[in-house]
PyMOL Python script that loads the backbone (N, CA, C, O; Angstrom):
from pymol import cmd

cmd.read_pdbstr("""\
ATOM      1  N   UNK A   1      -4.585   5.302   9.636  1.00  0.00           N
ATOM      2  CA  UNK A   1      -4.611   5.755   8.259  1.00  0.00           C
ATOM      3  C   UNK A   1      -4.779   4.555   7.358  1.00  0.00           C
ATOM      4  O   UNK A   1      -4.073   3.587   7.640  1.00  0.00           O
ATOM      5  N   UNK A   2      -5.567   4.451   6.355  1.00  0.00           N
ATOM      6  CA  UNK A   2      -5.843   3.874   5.232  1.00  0.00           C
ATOM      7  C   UNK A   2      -6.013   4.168   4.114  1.00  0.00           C
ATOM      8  O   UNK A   2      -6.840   5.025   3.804  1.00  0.00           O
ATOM      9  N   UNK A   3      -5.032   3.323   2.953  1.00  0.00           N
ATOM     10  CA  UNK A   3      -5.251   4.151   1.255  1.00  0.00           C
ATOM     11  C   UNK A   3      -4.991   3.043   0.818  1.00  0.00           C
ATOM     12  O   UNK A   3      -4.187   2.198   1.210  1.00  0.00           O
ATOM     13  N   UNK A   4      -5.842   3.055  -0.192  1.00  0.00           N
ATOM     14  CA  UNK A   4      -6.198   2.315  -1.106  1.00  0.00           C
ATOM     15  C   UNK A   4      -4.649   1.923  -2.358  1.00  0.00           C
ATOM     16  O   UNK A   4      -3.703   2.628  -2.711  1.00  0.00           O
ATOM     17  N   UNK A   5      -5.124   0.220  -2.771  1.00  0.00           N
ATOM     18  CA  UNK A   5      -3.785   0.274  -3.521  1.00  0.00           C
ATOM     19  C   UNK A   5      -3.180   1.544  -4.594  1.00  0.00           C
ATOM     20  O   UNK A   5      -2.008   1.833  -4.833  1.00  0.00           O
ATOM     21  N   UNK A   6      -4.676   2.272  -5.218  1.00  0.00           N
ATOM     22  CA  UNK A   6      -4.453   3.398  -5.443  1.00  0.00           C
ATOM     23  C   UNK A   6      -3.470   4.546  -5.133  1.00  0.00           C
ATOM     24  O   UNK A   6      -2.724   5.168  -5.889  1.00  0.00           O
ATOM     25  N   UNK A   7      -3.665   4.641  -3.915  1.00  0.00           N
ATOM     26  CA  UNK A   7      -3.145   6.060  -2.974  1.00  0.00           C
ATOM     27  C   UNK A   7      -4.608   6.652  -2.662  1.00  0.00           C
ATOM     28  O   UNK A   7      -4.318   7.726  -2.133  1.00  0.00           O
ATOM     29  N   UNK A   8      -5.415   6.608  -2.675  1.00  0.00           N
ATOM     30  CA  UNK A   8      -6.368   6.975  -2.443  1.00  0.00           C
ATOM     31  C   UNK A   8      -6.453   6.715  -0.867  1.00  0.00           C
ATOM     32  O   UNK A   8      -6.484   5.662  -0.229  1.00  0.00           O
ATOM     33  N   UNK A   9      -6.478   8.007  -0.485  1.00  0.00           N
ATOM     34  CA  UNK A   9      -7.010   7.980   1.456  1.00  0.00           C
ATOM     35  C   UNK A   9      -7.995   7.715   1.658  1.00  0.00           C
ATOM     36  O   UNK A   9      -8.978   8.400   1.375  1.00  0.00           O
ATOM     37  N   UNK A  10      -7.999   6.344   2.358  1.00  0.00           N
ATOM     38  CA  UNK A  10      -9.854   5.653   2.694  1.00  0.00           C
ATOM     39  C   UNK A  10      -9.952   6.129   4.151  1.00  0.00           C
ATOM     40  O   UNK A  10     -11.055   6.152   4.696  1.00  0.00           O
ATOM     41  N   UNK A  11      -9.065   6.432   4.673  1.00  0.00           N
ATOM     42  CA  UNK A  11      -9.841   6.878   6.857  1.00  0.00           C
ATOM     43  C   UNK A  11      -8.433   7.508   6.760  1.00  0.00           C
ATOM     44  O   UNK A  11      -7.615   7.233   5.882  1.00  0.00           O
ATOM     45  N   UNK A  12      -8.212   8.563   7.970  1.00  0.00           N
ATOM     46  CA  UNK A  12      -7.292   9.168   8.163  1.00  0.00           C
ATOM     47  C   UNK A  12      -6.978  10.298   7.621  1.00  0.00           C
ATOM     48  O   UNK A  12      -7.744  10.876   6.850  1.00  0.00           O
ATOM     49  N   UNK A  13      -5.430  10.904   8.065  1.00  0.00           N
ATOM     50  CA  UNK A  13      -4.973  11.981   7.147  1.00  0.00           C
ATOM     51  C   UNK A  13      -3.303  11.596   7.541  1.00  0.00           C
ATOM     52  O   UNK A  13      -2.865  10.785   8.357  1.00  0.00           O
ATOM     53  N   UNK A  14      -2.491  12.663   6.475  1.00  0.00           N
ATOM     54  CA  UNK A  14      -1.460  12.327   6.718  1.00  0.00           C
ATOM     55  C   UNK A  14      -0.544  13.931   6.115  1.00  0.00           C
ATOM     56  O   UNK A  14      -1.180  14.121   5.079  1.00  0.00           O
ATOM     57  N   UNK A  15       0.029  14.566   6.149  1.00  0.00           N
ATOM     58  CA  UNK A  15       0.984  15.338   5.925  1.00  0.00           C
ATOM     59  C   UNK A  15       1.030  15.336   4.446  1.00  0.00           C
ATOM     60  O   UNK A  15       1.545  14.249   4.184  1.00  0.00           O
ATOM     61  N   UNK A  16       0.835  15.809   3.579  1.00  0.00           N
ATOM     62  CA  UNK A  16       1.068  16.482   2.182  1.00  0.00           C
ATOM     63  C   UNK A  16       2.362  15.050   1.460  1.00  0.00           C
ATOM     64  O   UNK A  16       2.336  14.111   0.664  1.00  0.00           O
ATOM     65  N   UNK A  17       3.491  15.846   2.542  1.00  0.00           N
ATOM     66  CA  UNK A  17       4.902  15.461   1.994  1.00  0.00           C
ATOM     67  C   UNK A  17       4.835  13.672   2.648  1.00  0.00           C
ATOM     68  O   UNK A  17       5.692  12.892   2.231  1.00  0.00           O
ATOM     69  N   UNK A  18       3.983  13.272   3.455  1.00  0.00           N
ATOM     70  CA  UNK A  18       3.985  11.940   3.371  1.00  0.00           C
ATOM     71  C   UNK A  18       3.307  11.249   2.867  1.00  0.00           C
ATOM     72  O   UNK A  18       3.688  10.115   2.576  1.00  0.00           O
ATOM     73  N   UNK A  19       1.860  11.758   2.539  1.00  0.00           N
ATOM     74  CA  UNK A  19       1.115  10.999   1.351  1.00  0.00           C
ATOM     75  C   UNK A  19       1.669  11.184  -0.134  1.00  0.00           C
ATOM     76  O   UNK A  19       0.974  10.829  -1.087  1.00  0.00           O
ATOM     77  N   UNK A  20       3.048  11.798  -0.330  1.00  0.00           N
ATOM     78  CA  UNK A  20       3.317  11.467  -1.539  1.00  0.00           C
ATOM     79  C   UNK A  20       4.339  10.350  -1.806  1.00  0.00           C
ATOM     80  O   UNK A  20       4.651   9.768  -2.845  1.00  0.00           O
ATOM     81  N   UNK A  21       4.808  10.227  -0.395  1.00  0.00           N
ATOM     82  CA  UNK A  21       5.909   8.879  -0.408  1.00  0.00           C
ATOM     83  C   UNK A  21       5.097   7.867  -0.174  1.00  0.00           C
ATOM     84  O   UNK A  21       5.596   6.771  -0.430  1.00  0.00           O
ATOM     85  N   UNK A  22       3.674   7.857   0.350  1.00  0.00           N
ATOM     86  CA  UNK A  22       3.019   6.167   0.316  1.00  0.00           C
ATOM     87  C   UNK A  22       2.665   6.532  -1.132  1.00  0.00           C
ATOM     88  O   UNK A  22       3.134   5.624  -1.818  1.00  0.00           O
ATOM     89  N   UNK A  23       2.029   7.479  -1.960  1.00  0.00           N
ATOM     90  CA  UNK A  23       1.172   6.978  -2.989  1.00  0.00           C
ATOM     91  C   UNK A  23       2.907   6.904  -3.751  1.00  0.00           C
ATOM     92  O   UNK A  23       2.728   5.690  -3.844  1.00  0.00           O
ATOM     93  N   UNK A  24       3.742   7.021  -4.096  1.00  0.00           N
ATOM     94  CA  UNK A  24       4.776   6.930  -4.886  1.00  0.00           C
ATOM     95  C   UNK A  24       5.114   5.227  -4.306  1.00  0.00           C
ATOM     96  O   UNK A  24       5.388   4.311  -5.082  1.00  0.00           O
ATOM     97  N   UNK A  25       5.035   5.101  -3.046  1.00  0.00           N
ATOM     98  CA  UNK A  25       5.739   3.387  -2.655  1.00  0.00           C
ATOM     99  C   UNK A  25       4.205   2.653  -3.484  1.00  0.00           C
ATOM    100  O   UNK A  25       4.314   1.533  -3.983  1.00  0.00           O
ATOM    101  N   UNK A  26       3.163   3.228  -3.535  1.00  0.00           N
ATOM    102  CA  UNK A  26       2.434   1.955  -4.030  1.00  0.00           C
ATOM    103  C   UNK A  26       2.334   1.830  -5.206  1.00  0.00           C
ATOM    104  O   UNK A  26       2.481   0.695  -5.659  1.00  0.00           O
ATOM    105  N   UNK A  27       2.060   2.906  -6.090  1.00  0.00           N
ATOM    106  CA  UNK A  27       2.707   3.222  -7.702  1.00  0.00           C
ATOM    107  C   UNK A  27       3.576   2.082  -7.847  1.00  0.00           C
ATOM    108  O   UNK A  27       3.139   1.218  -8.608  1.00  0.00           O
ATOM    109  N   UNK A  28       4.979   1.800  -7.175  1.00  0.00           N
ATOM    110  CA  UNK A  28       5.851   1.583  -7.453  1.00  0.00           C
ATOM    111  C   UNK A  28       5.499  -0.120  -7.442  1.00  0.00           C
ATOM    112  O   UNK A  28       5.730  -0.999  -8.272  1.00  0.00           O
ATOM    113  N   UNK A  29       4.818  -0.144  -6.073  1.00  0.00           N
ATOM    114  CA  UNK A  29       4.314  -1.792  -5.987  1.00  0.00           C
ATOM    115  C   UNK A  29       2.891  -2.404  -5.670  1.00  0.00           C
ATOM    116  O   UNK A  29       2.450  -3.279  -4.924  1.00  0.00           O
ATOM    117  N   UNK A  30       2.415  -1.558  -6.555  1.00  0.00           N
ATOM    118  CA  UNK A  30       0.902  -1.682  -7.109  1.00  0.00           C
ATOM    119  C   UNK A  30       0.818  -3.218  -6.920  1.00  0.00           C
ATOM    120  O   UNK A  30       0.247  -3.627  -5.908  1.00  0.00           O
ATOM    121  N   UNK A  31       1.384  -4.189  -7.885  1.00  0.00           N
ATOM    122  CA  UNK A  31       1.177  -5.329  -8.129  1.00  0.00           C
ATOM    123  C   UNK A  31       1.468  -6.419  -7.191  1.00  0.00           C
ATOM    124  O   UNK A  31       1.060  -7.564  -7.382  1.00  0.00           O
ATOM    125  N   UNK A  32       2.233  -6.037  -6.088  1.00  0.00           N
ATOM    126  CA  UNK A  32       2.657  -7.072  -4.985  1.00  0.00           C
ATOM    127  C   UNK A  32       1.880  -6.779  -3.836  1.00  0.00           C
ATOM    128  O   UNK A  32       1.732  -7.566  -2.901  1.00  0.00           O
ATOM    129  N   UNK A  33       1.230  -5.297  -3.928  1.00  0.00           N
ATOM    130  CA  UNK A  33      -0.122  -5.178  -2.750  1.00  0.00           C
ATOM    131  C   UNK A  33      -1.403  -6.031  -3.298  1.00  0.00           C
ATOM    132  O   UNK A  33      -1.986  -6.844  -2.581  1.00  0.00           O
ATOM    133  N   UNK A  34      -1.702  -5.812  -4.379  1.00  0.00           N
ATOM    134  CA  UNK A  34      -2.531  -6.502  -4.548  1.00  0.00           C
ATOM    135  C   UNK A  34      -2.279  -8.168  -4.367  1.00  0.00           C
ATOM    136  O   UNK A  34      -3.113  -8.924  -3.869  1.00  0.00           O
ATOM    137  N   UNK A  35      -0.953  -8.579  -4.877  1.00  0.00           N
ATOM    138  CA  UNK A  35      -0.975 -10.139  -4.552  1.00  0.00           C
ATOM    139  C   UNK A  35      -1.116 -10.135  -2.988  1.00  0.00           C
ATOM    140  O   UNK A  35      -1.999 -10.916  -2.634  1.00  0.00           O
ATOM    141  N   UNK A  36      -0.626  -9.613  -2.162  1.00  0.00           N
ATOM    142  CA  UNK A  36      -0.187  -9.465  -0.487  1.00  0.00           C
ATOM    143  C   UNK A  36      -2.308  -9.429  -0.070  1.00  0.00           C
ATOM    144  O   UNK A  36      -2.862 -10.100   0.800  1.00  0.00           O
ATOM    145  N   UNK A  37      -2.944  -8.491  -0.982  1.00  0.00           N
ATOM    146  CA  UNK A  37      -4.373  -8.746  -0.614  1.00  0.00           C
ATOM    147  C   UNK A  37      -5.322  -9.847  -0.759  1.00  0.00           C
ATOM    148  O   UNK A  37      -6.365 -10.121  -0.164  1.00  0.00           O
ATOM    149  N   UNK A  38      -4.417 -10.629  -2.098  1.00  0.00           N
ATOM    150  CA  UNK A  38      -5.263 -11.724  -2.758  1.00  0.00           C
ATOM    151  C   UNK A  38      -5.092 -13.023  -1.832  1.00  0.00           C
ATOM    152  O   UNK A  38      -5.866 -13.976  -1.745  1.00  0.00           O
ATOM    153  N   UNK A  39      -3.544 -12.757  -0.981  1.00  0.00           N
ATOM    154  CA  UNK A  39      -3.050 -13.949   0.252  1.00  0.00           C
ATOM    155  C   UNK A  39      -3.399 -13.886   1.492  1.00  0.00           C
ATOM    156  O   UNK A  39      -3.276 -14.815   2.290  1.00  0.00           O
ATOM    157  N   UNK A  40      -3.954 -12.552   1.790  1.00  0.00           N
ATOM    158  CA  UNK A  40      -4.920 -11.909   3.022  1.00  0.00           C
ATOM    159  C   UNK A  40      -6.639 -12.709   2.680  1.00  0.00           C
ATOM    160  O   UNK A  40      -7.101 -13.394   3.592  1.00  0.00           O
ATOM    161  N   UNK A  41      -7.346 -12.580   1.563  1.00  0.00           N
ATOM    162  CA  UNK A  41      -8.636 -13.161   1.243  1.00  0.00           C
ATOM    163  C   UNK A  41      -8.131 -14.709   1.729  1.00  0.00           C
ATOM    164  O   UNK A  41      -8.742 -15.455   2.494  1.00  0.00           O
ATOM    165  N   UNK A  42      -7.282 -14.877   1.291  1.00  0.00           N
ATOM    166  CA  UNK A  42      -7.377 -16.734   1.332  1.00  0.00           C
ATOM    167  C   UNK A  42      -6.466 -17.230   2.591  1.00  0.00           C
ATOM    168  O   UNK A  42      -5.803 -18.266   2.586  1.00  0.00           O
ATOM    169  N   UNK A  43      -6.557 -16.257   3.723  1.00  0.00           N
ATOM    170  CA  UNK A  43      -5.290 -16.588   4.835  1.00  0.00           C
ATOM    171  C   UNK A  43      -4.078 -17.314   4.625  1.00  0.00           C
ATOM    172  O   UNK A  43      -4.001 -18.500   4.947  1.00  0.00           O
ATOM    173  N   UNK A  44      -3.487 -16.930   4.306  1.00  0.00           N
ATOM    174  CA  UNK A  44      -2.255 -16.885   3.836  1.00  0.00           C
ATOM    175  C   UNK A  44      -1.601 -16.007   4.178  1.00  0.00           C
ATOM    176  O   UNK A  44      -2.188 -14.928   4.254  1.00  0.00           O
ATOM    177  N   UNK A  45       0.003 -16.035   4.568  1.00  0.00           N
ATOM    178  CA  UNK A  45       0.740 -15.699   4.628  1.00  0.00           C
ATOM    179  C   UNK A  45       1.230 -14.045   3.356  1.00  0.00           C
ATOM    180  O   UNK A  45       1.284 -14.099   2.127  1.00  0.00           O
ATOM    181  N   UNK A  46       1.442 -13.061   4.054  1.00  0.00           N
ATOM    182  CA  UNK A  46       1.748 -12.158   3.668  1.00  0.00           C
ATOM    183  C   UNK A  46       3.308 -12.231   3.138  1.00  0.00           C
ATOM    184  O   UNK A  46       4.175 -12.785   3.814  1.00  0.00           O
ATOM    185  N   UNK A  47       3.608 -11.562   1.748  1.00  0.00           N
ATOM    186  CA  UNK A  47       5.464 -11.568   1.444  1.00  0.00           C
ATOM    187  C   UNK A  47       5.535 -10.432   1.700  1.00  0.00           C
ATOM    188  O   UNK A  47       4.549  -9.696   1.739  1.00  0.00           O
ATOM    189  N   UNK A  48       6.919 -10.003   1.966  1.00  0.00           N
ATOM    190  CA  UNK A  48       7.368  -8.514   2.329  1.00  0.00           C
ATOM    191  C   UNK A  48       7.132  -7.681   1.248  1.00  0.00           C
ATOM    192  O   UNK A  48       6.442  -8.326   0.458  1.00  0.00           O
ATOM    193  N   UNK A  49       7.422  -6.252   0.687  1.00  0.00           N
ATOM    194  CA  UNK A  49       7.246  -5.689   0.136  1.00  0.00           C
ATOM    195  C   UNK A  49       8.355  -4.592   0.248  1.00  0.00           C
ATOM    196  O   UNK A  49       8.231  -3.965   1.301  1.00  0.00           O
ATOM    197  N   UNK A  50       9.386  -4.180  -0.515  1.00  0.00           N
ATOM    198  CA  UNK A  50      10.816  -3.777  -0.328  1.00  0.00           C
ATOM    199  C   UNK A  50      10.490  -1.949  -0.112  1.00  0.00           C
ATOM    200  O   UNK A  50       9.988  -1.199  -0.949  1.00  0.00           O
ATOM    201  N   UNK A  51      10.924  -1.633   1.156  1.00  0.00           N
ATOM    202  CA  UNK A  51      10.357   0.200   1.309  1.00  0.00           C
ATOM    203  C   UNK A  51      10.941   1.269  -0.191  1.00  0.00           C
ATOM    204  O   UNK A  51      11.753   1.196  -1.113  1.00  0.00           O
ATOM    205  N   UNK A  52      10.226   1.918   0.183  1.00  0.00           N
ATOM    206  CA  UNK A  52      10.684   3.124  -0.520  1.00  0.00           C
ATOM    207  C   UNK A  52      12.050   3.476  -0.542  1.00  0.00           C
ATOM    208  O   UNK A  52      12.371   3.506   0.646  1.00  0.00           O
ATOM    209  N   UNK A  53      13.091   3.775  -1.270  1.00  0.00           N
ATOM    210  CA  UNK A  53      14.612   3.358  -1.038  1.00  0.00           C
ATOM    211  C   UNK A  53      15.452   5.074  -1.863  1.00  0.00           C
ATOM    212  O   UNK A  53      16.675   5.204  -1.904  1.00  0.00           O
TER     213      UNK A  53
END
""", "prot")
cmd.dss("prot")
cmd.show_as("cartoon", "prot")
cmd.util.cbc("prot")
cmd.orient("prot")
């Protein structure tokens, strides 16, 4: 499965009631996926990203 920092489903599928807890976890950390992507382009080390709680 793949979705976009969006929530947007790029390959895959997933259960209703679980694509609303990834698109709600990325909502939430929109801005640290994208840094986590910008450290993936330049190999670098990935930071954690705190789950859905």
């Amino acid at each position: 499965m793949s979705v976009s920092a969006d929530g947007e489903v790029l390959a895959g599928s997933l259960e209703h009631r679980a694509l609303q807890f990834v698109r709600e976890w990325a909502g939430l950390h929109r801005s640290e996926i994208l840094a986590n992507w910008e450290r993936a382009r330049r190999n670098e080390p990935l930071l954690g990203i705190d789950p859905l709680a």
